[in-house]
N, C-alpha and C positions, 0 to 999 in steps of 0.2 A: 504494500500500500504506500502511495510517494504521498499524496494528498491527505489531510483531516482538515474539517472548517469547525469553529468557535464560533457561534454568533450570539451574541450578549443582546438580550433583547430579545422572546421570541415567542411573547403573550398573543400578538395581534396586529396589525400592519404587513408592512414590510417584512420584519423579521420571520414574523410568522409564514411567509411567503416564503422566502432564503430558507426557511429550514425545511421544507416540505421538499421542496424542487431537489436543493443541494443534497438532501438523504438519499435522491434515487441514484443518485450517481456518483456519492462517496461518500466517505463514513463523516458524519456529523453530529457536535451538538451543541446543546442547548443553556444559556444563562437565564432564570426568570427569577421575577420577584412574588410570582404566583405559586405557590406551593401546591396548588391542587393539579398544579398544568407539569409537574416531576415527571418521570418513568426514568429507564436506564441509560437514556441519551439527553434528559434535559434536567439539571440540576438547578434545586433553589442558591438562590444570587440576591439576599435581602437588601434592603436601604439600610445602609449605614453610616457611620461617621468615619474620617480618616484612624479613627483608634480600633478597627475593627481588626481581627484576626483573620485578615485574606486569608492564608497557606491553612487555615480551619473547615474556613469558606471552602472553597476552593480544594478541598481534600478530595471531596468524590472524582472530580471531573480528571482530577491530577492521575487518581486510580487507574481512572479510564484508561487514560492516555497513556499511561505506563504497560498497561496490557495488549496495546498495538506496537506493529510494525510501520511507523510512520518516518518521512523524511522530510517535508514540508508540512507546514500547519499557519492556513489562512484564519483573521479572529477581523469578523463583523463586529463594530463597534456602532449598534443601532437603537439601545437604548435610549430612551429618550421621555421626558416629564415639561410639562409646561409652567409657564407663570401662569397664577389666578388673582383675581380680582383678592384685595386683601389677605394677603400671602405673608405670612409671620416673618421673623428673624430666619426660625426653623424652618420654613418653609425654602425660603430664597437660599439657605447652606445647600439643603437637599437637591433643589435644582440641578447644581452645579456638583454638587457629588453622584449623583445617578447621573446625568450625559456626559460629563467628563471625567473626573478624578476617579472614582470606583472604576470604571471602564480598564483607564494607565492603571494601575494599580495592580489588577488582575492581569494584565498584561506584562507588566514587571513581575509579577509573580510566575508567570508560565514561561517567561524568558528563562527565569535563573534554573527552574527546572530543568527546561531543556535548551539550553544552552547550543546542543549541538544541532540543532536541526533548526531549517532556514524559515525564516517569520515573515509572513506578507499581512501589514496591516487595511485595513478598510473600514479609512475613517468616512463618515456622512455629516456632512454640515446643512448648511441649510440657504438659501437667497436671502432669508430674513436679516441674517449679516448687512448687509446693504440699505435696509430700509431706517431710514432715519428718523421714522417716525412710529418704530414699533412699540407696541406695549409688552411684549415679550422682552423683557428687559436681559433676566437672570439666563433663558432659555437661546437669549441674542450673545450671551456673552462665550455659554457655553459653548455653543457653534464655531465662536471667531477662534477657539482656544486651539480646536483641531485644524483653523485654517494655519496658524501658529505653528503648530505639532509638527504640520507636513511640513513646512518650511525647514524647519529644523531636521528634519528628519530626511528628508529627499536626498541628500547626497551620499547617507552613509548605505554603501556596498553592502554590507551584511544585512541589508533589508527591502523586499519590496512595499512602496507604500503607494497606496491609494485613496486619494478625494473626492468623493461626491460631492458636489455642493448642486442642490436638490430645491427644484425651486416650486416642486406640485407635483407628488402624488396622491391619487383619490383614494386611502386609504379611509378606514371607517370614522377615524380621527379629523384628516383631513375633510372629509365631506360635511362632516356636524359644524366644524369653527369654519368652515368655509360660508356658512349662514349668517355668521356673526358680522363681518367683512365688509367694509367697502370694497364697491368693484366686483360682490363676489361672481356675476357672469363671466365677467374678464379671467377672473380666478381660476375658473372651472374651468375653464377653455384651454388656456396654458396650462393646467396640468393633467399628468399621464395616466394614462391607464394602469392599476396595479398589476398585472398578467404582464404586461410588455415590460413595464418597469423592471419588473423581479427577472426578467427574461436577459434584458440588456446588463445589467447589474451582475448577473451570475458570469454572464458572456465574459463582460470586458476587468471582473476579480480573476478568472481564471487567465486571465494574460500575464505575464511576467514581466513586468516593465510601472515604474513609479511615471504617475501621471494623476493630473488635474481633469473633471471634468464635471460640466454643466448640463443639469438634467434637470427637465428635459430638455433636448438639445436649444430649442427655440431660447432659452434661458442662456443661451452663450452669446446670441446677438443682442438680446436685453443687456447682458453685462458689457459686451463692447461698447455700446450705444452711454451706458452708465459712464466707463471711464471717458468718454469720446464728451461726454455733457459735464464731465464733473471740476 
């Protein structure tokens, strides 16, 4: 077996797409913060704080992992929580620890594990980055961190990395706050369908090569258009 995928995140959306698809065609699993949604390929992955006991956390899946022949190991980083309308102290930590920091963390955790075997990341941001007028504040900042990440990250050899920055897909999420929205016809229109989306996604993770990319594609003339205005 050359290939195993991690996708952290894998209640409902996206994730939940990437893990169904990714299982038929190699060995995969599962981060959730649902306990009910467990079995032998999808481990619970609670909300915590940075004092948590990852390598505790993180025991089963490690198991796993120990019990293949693997040589490569892809990790979705698709977890994801929003900002709400009067959202506590505790709230705005958590944000930014479920989409970013718990995400690295357990990734730094399964590095030092396996060490020897080659790591392709696939971070997901978001177009929200851009909008200067978002109320997603904690959820806007989380996103910018992984455009961050790749930066940092993009030249070093021992890693392939990958960026989504994802500007609409109609997942069950997406369709509900797309009501909320100005514009939301415009909304709907620019974004993808989740079948294609999860299609092109799987496609262009299993490539070998660190790269940026604007999804949906129409979302990369919007951003030329941005830097071209800004």
């Amino acid at each position: 077996m050359r290939n195993v995928n991690v996708i952290i995140g894998v209640s409902m959306g996206l994730g939940k797409e990437l893990f169904k698809s990714l299982s038929l065609k190699e060995k995969t699993f599962g981060l959730t913060s649902k306990k009910n949604l467990t079995n032998n390929n999808i481990f619970y992955f609670p909300y915590f704080d940075i004092n948590a006991k990852y390598n505790e956390v993180l025991s089963k899946l490690v198991f796993a992992l120990e019990n293949i022949n693997f040589e490569n190991i892809s990790i979705f980083f698709n977890s994801a929580i929003y900002d709400k309308k009067n959202d506590s102290y505790y709230d705005k930590i958590k944000i930014l620890n479920v989409n970013f920091f718990n995400q690295m963390i357990a990734y730094e955790c399964l590095k030092k594990k396996f060490n020897s075997k080659k790591f392709k990341l696939i971070f997901f941001s978001s177009f929200e980055v851009y909008n200067s007028k978002s109320t997603l504040n904690y959820y806007k900042v989380s996103k910018q961190m992984y455009i961050e990440e790749y930066q940092r990250l993009k030249n070093n050899k021992d890693l392939i990395v990958k960026l989504f920055i994802i500007g609409g897909i109609k997942t069950e999420t997406y369709n509900k706050n797309i009501l909320t929205k100005k514009r939301s016809f415009l909304r709907n229109f620019l974004a993808s369908n989740l079948d294609i989306s999860n299609k092109y996604i799987i496609d262009e993770a299993q490539k070998n090569t660190t790269k940026i990319y604007f999804y949906p594609a129409r979302y990369y003339i919007i951003n030329k258009l941005r830097l071209i205005l800004k």
